[in-house]
VOVEXRO-942358 format. One record per residue: residue in three letters; chain; x negated, y negated, z of N, C-alpha, C in turn. Coordinates in Angstrom, 1 decimal, decimal comma, always signed. Example, Ala and Ser with C-alpha at 12.3 -4.5 7.8 and 13.67 -1.06 7.14 Angstrom:
rec residu: ALA | chaine: A | nu: -13,2 | nv: +5,7 | nw: +7,8 | cau: -12,3 | cav: +4,5 | caw: +7,8 | cu: -13,2 | cv: +3,3 | cw: +7,8
rec residu: SER | chaine: A | nu: -12,8 | nv: +2,2 | nw: +7,1 | cau: -13,7 | cav: +1,1 | caw: +7,1 | cu: -12,9 | cv: +0,0 | cw: +7,9
end
This chain:
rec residu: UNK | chaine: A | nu: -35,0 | nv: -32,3 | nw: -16,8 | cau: -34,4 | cav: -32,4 | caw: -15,5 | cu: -33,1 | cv: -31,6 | cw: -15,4
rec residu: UNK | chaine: A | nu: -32,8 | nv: -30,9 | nw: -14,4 | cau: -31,7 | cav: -29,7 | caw: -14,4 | cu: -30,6 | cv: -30,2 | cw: -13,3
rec residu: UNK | chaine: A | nu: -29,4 | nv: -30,3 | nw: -13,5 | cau: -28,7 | cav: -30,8 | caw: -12,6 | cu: -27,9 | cv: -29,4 | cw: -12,2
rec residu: UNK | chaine: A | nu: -27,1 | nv: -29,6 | nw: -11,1 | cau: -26,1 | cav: -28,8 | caw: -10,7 | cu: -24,8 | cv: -28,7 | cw: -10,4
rec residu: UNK | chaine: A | nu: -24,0 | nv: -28,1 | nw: -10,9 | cau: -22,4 | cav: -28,4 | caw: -10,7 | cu: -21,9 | cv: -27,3 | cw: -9,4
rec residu: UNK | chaine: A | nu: -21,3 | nv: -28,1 | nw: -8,1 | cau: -20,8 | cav: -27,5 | caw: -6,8 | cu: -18,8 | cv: -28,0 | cw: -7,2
rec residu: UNK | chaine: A | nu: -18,7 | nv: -26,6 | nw: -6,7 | cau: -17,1 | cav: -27,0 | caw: -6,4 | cu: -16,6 | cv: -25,6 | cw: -5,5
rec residu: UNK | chaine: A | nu: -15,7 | nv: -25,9 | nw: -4,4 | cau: -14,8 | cav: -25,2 | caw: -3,7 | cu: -13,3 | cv: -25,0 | cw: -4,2
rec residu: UNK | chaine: A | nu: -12,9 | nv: -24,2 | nw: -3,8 | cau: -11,3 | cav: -23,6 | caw: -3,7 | cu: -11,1 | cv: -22,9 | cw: -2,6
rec residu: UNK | chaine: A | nu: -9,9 | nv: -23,1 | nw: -2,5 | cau: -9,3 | cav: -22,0 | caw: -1,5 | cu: -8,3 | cv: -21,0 | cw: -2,6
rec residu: UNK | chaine: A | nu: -7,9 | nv: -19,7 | nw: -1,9 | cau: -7,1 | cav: -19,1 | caw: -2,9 | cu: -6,3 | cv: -18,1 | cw: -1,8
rec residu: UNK | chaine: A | nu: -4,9 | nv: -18,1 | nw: -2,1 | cau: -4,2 | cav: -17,6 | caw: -1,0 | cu: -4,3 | cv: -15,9 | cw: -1,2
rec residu: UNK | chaine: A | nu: -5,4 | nv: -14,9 | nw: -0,7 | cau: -5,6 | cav: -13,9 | caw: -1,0 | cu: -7,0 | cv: -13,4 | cw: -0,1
rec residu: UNK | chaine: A | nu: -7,7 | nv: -12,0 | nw: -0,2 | cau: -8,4 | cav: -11,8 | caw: +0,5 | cu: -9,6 | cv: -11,9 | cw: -0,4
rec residu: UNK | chaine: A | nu: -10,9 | nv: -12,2 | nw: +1,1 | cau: -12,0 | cav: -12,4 | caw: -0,2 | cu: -12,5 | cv: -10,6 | cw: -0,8
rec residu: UNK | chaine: A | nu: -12,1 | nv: -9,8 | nw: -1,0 | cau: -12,1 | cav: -8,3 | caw: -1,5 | cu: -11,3 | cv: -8,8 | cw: -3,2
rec residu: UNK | chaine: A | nu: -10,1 | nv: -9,4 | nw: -2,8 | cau: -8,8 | cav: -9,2 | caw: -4,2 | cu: -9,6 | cv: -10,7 | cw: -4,9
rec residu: UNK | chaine: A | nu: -10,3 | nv: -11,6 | nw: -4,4 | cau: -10,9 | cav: -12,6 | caw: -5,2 | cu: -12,5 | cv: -12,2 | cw: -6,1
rec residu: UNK | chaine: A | nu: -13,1 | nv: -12,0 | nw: -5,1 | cau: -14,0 | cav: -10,8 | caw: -5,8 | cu: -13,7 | cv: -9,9 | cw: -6,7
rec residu: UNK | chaine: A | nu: -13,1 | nv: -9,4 | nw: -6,8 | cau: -12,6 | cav: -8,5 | caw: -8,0 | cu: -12,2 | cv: -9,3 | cw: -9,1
rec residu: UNK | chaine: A | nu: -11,8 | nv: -10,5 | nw: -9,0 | cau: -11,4 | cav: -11,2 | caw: -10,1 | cu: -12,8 | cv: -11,5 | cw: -10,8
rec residu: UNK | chaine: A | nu: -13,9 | nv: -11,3 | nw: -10,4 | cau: -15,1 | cav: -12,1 | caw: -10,9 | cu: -15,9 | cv: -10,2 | cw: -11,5
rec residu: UNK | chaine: A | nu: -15,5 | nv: -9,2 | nw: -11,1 | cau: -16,3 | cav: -8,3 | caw: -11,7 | cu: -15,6 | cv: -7,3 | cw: -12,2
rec residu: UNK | chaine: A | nu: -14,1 | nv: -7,4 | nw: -12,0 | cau: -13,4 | cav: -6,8 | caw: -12,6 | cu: -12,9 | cv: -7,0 | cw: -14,2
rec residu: UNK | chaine: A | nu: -13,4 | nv: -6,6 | nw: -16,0 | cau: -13,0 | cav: -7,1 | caw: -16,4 | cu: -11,5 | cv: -7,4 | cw: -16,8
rec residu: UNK | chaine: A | nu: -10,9 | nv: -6,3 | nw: -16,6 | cau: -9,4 | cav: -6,8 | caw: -17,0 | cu: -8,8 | cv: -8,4 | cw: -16,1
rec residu: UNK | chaine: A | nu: -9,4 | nv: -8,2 | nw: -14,8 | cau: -8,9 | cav: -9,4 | caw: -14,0 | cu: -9,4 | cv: -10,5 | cw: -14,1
rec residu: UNK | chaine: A | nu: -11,0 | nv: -10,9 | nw: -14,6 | cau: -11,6 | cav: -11,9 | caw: -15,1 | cu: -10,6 | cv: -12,0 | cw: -16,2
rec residu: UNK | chaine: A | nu: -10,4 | nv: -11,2 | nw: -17,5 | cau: -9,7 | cav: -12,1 | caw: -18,8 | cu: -8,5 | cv: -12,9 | cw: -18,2
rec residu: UNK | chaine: A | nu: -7,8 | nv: -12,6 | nw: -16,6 | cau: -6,9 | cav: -13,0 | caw: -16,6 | cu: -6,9 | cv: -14,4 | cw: -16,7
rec residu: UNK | chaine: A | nu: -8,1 | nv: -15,1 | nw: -16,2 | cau: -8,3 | cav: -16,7 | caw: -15,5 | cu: -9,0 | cv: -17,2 | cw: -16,3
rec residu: UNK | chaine: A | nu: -10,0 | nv: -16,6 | nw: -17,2 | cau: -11,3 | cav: -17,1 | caw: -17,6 | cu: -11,2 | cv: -15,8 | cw: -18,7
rec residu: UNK | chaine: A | nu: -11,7 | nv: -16,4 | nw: -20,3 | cau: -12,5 | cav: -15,7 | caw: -21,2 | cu: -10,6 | cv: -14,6 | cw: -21,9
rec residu: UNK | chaine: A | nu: -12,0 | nv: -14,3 | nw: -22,9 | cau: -11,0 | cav: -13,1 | caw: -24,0 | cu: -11,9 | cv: -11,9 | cw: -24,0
rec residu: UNK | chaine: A | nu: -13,0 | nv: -11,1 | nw: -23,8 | cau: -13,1 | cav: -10,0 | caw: -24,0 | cu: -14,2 | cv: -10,3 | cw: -22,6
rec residu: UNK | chaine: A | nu: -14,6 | nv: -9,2 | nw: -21,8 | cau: -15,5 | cav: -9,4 | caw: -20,9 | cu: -16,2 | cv: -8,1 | cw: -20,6
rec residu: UNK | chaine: A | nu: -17,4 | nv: -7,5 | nw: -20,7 | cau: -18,0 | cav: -6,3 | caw: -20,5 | cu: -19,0 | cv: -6,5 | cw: -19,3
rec residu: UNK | chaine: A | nu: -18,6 | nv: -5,9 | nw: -17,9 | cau: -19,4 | cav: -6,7 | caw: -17,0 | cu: -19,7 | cv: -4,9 | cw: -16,4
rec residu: UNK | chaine: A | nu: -21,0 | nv: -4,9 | nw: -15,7 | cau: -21,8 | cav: -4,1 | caw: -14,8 | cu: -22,0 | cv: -4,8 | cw: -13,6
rec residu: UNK | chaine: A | nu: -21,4 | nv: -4,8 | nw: -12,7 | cau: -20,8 | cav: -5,6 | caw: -11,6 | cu: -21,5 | cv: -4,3 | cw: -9,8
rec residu: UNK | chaine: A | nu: -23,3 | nv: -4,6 | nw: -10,8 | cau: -24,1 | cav: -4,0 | caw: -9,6 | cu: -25,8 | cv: -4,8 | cw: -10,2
rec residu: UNK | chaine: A | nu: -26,3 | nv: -4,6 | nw: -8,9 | cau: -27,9 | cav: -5,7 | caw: -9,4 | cu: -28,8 | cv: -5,3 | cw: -10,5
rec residu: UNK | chaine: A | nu: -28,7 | nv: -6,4 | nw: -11,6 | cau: -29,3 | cav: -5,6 | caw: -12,6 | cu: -28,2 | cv: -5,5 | cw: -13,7
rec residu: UNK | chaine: A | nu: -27,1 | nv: -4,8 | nw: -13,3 | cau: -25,7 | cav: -5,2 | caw: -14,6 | cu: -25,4 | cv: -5,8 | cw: -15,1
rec residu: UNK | chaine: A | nu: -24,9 | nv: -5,5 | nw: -16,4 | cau: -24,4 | cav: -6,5 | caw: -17,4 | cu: -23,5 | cv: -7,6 | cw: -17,3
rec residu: UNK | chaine: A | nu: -23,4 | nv: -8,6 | nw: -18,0 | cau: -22,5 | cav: -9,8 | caw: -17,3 | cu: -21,9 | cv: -10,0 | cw: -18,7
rec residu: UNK | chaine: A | nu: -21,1 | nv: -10,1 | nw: -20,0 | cau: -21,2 | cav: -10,6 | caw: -20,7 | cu: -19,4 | cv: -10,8 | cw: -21,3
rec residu: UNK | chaine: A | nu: -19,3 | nv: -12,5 | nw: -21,2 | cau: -17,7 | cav: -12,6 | caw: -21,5 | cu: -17,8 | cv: -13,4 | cw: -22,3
rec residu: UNK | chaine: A | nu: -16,4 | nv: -13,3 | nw: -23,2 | cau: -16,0 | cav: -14,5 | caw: -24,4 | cu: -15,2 | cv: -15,5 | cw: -24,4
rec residu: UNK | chaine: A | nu: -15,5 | nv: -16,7 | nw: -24,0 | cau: -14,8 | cav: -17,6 | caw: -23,7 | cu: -14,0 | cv: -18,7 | cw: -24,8
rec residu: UNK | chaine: A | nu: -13,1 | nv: -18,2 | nw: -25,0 | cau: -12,9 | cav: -18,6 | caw: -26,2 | cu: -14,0 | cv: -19,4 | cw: -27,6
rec residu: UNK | chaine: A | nu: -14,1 | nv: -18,3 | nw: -27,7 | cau: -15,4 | cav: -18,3 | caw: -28,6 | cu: -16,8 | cv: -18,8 | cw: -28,2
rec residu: UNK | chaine: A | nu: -17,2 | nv: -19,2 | nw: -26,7 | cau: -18,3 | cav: -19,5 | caw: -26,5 | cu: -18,5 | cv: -18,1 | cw: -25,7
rec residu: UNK | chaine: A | nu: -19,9 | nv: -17,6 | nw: -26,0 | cau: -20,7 | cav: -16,3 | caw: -26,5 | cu: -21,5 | cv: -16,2 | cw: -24,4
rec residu: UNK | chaine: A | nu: -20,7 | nv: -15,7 | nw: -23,5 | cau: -21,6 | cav: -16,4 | caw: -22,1 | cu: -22,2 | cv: -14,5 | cw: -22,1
rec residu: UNK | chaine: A | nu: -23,9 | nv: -14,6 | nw: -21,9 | cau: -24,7 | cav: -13,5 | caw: -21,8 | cu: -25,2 | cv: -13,8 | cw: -20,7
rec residu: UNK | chaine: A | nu: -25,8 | nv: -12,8 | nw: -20,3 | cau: -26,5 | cav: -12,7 | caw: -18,9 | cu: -26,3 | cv: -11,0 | cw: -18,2
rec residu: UNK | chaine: A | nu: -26,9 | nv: -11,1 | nw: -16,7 | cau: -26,7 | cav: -10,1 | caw: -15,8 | cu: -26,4 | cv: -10,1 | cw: -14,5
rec residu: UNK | chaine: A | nu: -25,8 | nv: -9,4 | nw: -13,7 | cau: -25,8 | cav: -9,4 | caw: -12,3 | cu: -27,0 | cv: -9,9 | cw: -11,4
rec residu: UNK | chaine: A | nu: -27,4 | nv: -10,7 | nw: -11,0 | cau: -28,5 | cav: -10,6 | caw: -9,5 | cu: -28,4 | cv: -10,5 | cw: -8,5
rec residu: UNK | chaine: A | nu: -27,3 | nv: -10,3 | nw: -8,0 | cau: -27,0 | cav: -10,2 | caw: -6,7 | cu: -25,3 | cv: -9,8 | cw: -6,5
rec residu: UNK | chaine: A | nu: -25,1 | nv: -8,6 | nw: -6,2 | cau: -23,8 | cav: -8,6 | caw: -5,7 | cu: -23,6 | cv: -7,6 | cw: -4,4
rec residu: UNK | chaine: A | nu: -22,9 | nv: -8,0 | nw: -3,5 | cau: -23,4 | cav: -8,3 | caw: -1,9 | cu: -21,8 | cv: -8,1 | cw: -1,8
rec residu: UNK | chaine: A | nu: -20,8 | nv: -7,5 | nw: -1,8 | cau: -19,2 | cav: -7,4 | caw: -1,5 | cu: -18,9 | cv: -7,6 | cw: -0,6
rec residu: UNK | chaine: A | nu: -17,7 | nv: -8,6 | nw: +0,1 | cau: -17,3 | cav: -9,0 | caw: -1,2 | cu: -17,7 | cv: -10,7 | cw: -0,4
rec residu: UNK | chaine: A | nu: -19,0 | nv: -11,0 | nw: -0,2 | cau: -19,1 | cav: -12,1 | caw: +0,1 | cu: -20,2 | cv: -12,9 | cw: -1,0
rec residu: UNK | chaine: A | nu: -20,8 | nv: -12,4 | nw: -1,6 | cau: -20,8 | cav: -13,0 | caw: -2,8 | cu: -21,8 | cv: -12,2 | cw: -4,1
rec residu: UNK | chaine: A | nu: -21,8 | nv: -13,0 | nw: -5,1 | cau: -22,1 | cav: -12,9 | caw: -6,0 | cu: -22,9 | cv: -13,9 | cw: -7,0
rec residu: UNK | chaine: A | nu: -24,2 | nv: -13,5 | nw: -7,6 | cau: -25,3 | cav: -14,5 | caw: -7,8 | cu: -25,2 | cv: -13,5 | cw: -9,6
rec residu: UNK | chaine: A | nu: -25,2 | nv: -14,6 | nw: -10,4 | cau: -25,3 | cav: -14,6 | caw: -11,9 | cu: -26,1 | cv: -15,1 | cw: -12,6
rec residu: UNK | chaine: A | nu: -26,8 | nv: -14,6 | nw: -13,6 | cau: -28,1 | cav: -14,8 | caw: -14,2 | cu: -26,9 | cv: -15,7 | cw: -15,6
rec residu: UNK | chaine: A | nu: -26,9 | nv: -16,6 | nw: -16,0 | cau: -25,7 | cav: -16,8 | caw: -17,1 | cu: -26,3 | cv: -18,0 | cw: -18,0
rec residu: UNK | chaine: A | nu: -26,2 | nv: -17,4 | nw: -19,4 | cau: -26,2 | cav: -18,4 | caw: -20,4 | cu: -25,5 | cv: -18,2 | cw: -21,3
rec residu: UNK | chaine: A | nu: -25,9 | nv: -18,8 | nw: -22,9 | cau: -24,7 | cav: -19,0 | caw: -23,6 | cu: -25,8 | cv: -18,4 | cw: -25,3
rec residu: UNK | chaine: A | nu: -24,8 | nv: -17,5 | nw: -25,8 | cau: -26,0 | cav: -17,0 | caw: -27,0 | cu: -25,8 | cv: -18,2 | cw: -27,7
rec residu: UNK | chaine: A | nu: -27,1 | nv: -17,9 | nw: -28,8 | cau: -26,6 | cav: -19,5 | caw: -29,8 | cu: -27,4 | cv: -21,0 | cw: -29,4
rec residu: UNK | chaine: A | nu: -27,1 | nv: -20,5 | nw: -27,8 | cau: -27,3 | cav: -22,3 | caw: -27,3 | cu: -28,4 | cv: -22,3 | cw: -26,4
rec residu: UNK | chaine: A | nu: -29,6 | nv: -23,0 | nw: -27,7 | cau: -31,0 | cav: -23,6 | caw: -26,9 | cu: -31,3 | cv: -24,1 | cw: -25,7
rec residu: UNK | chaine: A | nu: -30,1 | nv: -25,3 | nw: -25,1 | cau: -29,9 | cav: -25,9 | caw: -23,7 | cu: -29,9 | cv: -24,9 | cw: -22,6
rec residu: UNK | chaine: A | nu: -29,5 | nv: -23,7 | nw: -23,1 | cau: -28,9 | cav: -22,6 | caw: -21,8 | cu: -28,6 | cv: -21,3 | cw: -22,4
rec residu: UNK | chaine: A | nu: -29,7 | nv: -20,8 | nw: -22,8 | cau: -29,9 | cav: -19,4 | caw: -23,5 | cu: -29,4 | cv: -18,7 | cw: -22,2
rec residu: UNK | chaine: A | nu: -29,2 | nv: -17,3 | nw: -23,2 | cau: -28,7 | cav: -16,2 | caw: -22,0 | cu: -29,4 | cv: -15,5 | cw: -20,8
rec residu: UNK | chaine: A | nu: -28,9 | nv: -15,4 | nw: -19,8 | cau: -29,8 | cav: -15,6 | caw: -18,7 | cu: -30,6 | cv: -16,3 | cw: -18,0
rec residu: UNK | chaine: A | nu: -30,9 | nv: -18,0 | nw: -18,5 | cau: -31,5 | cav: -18,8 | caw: -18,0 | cu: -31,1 | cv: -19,4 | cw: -16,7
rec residu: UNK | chaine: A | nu: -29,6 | nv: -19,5 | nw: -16,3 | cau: -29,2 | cav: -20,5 | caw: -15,2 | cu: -28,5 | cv: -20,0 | cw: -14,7
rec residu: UNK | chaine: A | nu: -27,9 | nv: -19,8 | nw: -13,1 | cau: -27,8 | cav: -19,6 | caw: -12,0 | cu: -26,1 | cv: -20,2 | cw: -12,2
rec residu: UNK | chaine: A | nu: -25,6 | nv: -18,8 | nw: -11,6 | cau: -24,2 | cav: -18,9 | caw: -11,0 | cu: -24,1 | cv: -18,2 | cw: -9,8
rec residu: UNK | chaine: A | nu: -23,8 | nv: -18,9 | nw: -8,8 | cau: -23,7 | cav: -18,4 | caw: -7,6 | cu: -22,0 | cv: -18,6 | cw: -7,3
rec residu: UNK | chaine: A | nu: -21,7 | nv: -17,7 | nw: -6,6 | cau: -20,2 | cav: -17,6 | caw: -6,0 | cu: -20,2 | cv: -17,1 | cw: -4,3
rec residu: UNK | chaine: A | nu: -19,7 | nv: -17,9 | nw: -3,5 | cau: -19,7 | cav: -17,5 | caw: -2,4 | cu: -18,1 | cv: -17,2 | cw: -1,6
rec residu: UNK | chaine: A | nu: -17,8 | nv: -16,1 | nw: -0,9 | cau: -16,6 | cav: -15,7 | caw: -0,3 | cu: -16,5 | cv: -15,8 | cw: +0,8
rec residu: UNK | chaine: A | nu: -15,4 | nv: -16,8 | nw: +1,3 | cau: -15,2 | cav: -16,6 | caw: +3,2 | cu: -14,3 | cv: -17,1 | cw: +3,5
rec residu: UNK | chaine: A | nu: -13,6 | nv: -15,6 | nw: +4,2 | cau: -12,3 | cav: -16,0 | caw: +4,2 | cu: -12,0 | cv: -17,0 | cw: +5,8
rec residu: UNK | chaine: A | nu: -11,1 | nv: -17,9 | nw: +5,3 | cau: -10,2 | cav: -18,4 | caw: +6,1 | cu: -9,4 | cv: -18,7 | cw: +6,7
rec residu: UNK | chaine: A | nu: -8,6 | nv: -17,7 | nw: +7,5 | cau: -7,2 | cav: -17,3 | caw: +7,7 | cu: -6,8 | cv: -16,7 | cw: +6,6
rec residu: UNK | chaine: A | nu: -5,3 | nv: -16,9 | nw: +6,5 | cau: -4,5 | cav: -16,5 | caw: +5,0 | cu: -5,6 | cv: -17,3 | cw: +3,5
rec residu: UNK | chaine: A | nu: -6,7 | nv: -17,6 | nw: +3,8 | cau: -7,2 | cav: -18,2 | caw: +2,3 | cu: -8,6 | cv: -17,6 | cw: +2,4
rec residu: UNK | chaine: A | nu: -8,9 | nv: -17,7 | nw: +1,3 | cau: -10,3 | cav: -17,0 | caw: +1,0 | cu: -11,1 | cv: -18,6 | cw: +0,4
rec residu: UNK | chaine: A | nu: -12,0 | nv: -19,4 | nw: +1,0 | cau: -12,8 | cav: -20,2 | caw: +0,1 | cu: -13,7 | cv: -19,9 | cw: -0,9
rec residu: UNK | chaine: A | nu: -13,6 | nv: -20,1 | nw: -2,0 | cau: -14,6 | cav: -19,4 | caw: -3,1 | cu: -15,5 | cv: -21,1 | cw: -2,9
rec residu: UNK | chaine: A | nu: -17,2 | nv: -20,9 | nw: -2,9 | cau: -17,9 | cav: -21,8 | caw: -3,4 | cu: -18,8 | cv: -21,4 | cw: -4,4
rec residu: UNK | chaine: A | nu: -18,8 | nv: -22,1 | nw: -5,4 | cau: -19,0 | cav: -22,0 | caw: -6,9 | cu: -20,5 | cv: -22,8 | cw: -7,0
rec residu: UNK | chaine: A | nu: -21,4 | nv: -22,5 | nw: -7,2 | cau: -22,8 | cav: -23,4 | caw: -7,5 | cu: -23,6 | cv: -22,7 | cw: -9,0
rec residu: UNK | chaine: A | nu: -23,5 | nv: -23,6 | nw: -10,0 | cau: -24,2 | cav: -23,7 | caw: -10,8 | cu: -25,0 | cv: -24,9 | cw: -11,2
rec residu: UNK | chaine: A | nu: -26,2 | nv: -23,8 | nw: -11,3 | cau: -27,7 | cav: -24,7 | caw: -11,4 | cu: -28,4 | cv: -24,6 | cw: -12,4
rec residu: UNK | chaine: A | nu: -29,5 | nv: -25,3 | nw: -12,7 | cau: -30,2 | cav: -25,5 | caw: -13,9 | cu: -29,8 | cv: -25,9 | cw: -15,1
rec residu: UNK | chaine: A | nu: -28,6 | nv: -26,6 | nw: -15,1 | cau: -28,1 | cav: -27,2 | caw: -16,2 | cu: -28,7 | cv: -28,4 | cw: -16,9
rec residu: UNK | chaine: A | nu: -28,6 | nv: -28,5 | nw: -17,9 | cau: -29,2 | cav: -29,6 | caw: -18,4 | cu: -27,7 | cv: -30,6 | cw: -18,6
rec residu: UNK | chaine: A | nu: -28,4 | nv: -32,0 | nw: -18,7 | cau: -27,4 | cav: -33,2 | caw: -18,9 | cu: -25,9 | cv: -32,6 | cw: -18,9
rec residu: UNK | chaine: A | nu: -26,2 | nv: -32,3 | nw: -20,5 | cau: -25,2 | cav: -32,4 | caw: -21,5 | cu: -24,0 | cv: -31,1 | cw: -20,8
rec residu: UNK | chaine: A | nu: -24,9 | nv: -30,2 | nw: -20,6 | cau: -24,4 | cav: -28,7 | caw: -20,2 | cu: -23,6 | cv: -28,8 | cw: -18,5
rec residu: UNK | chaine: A | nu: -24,0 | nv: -29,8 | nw: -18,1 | cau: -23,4 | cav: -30,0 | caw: -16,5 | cu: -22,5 | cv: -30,5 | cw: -17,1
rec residu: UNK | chaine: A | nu: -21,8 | nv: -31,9 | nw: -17,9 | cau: -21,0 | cav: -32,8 | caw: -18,2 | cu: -19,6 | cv: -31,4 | cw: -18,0
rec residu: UNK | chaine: A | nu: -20,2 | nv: -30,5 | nw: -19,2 | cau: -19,2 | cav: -29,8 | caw: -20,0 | cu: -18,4 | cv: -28,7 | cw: -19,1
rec residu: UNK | chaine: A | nu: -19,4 | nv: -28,5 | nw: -17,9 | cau: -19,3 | cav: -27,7 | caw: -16,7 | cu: -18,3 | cv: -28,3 | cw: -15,9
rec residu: UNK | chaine: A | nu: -18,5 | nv: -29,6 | nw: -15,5 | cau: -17,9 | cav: -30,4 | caw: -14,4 | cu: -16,2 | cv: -30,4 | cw: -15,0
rec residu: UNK | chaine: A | nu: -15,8 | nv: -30,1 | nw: -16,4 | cau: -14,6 | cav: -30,5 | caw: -16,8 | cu: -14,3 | cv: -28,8 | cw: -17,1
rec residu: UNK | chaine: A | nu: -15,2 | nv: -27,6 | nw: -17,4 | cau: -14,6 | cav: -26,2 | caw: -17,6 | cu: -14,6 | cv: -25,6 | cw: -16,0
rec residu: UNK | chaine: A | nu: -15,2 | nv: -25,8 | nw: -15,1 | cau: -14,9 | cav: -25,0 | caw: -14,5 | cu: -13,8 | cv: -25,2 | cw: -13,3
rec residu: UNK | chaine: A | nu: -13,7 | nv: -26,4 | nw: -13,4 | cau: -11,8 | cav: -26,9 | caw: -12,8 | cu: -11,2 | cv: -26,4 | cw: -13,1
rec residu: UNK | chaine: A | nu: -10,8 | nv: -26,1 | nw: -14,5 | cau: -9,8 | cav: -25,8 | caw: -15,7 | cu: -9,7 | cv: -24,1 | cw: -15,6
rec residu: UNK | chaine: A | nu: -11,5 | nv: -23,5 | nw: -14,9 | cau: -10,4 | cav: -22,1 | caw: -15,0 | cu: -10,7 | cv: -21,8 | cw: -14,0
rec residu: UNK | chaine: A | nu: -10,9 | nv: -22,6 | nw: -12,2 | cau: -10,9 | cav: -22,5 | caw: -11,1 | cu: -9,3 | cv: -22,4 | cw: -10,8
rec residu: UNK | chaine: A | nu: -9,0 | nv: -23,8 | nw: -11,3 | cau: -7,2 | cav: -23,7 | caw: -11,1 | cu: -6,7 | cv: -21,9 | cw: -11,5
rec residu: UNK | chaine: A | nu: -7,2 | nv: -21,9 | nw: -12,9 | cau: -6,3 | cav: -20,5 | caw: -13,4 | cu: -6,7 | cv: -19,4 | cw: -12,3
rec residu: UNK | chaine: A | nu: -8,1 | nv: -19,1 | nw: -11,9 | cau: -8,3 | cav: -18,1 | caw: -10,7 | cu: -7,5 | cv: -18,1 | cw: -9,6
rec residu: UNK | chaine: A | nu: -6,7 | nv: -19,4 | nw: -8,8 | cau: -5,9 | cav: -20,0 | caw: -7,9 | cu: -4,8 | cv: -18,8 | cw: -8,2
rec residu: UNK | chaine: A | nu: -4,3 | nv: -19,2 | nw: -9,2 | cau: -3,3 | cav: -18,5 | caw: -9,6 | cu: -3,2 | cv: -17,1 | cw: -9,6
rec residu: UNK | chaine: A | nu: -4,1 | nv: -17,1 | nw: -10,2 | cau: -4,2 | cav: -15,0 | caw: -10,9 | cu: -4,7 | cv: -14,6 | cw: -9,6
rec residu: UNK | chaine: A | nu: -5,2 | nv: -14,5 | nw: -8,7 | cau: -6,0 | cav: -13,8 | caw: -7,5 | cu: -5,1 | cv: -13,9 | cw: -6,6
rec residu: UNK | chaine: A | nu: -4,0 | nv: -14,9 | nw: -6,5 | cau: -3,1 | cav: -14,6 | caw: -5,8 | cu: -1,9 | cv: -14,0 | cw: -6,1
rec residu: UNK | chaine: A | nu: -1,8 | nv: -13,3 | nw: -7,4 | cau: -0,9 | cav: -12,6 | caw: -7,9 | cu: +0,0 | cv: -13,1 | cw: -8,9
rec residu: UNK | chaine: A | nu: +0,0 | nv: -14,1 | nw: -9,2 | cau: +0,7 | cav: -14,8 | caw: -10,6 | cu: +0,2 | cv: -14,5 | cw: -11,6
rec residu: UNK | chaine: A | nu: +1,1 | nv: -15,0 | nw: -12,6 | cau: +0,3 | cav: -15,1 | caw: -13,9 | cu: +0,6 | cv: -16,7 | cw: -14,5
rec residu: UNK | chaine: A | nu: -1,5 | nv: -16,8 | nw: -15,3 | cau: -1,9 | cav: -18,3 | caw: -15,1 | cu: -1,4 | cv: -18,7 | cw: -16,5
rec residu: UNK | chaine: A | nu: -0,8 | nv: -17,1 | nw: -17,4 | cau: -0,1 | cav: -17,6 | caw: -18,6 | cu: -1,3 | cv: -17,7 | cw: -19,7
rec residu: UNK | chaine: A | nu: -1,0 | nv: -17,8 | nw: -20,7 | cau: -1,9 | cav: -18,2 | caw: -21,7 | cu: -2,9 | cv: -19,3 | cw: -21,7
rec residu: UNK | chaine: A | nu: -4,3 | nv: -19,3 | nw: -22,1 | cau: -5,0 | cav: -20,5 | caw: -21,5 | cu: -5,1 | cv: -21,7 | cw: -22,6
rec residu: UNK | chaine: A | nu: -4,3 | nv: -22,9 | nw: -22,6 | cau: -4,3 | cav: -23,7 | caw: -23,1 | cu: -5,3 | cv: -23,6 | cw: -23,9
rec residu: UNK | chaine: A | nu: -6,6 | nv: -24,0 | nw: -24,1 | cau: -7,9 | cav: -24,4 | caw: -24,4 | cu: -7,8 | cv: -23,2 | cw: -25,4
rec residu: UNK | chaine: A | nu: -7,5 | nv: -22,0 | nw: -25,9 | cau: -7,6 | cav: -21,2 | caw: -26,3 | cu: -6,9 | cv: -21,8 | cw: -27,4
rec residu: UNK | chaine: A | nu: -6,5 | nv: -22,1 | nw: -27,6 | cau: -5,2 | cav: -23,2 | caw: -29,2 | cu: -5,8 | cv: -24,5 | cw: -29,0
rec residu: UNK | chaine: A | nu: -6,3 | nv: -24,9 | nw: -28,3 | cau: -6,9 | cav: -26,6 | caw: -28,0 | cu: -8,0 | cv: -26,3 | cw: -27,1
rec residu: UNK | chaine: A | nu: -9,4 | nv: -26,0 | nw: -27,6 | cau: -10,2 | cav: -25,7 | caw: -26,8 | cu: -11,2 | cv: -27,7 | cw: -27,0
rec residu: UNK | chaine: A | nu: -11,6 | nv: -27,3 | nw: -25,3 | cau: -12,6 | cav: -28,7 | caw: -25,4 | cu: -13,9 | cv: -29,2 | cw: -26,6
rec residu: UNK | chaine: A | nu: -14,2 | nv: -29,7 | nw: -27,0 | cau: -14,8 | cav: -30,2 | caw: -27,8 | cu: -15,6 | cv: -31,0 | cw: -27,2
end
């Protein structure tokens, strides 16, 4: 049985400068991950290092700057090999905010649990970095979840 993890944000920015945070790699390491080599067209490469967890995959859909659909798994890990499950990211902007909605699917049990508590943690940090701050060094990277 495959569950799914949904979550919104708003982010004080346009949905163009939020988008770029998700296919840009220098501006993905900002929020999310340590090295990231992304091909950020259908069919492109997706592949970033999250403090040591290994996320592979490819682009399936990128549609600027209103959204973006990710083939995404995790090397290593049988639950959610690379490419198996679905990240979807949706952009629209709202006055002065851009709502990002975040839908990842096909997760199994264990892999939603771990979802529901990582992708808050670097939703907050995107809040920050897309609207021009810096979200600083990411905690979890010296004290990563277990």
């Amino acid at each position: 049985m495959s569950e799914t993890f949904r979550t919104s944000i708003d982010v004080e920015a346009t949905p163009e400068r939020v988008f770029d945070h998700f296919v840009q790699p220098e501006l993905l390491v900002r929020w999310m991950g340590d090295v990231a080599r992304l091909e950020a067209k259908d069919g492109g490469l997706f592949s970033v290092d999250i403090n040591g967890v290994l996320i592979r995959g490819h682009f399936v859909r990128v549609e600027r700057p209103h959204l973006i659909e990710i083939a995404w798994g995790e090397a290593g890990n049988a639950a959610m090999p690379p490419g198996t499950r679905r990240l979807r990211v949706r952009f629209e902007a709202r006055g002065p905010v851009t709502r990002v909605e975040l839908t990842h699917s096909g997760l199994v049990p264990a892999e939603a649990a771990k979802h529901a508590i990582g992708w808050p943690h670097f939703t907050e940090r995107l809040v920050v970095a897309a609207a021009g701050r810096d979200p600083g060094a990411d905690p979890w990277k010296t004290a990563p979840l277990s």
